[in-house]
N, C-alpha and C positions, 0 to 999 in steps of 0.2 A: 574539447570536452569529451570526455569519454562516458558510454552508455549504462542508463541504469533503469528497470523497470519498476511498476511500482502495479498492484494488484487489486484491484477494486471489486469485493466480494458481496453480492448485496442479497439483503432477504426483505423482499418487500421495499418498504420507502426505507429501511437503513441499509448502511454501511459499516464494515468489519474495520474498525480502527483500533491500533498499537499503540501503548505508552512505549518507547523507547527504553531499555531496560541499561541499567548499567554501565555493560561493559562495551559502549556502543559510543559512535559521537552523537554529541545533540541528547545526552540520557533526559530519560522525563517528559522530551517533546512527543508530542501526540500527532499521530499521524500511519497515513495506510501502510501494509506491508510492504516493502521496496526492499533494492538489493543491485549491488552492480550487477553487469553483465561479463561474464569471464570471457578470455579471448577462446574464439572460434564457437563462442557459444550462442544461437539465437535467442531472441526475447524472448519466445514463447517457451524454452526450456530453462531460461534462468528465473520466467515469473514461477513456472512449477517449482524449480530447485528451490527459490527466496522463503516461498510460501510453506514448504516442503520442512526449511530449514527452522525458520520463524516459529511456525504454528501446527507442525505437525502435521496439517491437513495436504491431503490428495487434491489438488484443481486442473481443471482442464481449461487451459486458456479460449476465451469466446473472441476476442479481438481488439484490436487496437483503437483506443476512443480518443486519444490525446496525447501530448507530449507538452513538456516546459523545462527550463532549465531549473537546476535546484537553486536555494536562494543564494549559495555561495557563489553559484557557478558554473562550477567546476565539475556538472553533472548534465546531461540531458536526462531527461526523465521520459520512461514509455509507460503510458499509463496501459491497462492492459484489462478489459472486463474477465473475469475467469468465473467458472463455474466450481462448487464444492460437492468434489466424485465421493471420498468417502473420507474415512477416520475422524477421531473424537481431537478437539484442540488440543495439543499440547505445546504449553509454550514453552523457546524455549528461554533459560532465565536467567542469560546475562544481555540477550539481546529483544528478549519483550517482559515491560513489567506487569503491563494489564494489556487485556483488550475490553472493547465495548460494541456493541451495533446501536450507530445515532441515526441520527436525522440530520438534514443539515443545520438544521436552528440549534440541535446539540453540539453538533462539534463547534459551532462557533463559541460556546459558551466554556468549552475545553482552554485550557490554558497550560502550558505553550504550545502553539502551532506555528506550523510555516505558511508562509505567504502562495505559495503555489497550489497548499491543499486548503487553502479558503478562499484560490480562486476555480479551482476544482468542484467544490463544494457549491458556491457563487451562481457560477457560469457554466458548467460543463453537464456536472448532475444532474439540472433538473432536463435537459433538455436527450437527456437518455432513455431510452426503452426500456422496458422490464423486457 
């Protein structure tokens, strides 16, 4: 399985989630900002790079809350709390169509999502710190 992180941006009781834009696999599914990991690259600069790349925004990774496989596989996932340094969203737009900040009783009510991010959501979220 090769490495990929995944960014968990939070203001309050929500969460920074992506529609999946286009030119991406899985377009349309809804889910947090992720990205693989490049060789010789650690997590913590490929979640700035993903999020960097995604959304415009400056984060400074806080640490590591979880991991899972993605649904195919074919992915480990580092899930990764990050904080937001500065810049205005700008998505970019063949690989985000929308974003939202939910709650968990919202994302679930999002359609399509992966199974890893509404066990995230589930299980892992509530029992996080601000």
């Amino acid at each position: 399985m090769r490495d990929a992180v995944v960014a968990v941006l939070r203001r309050d009781d929500r969460v920074l989630v992506i529609q999946r834009g286009p030119a991406v696999t899985w377009a349309g599914h809804w889910t947090l900002p992720s990205g693989r990991v490049e060789v010789g690259e650690t997590h913590e600069k490929a979640v700035v790079r993903e999020v960097r790349e995604e959304l415009g925004l400056h984060v400074k990774p806080v640490g590591k809350i979880w991991e899972c496989p993605t649904d195919d596989g074919q992915y480990l996932l580092h899930w990764w709390a990050v904080d937001w340094v500065s810049n205005e969203l700008r998505l970019e737009p063949g690989e985000v169509g929308d974003t939202r900040w939910v709650t968990a009783d919202e994302f679930f009510g999002l359609e399509p999502t992966f199974a890893g991010d509404r066990d995230f959501f589930r299980r892992v979220l509530p029992g996080l710190r601000r």
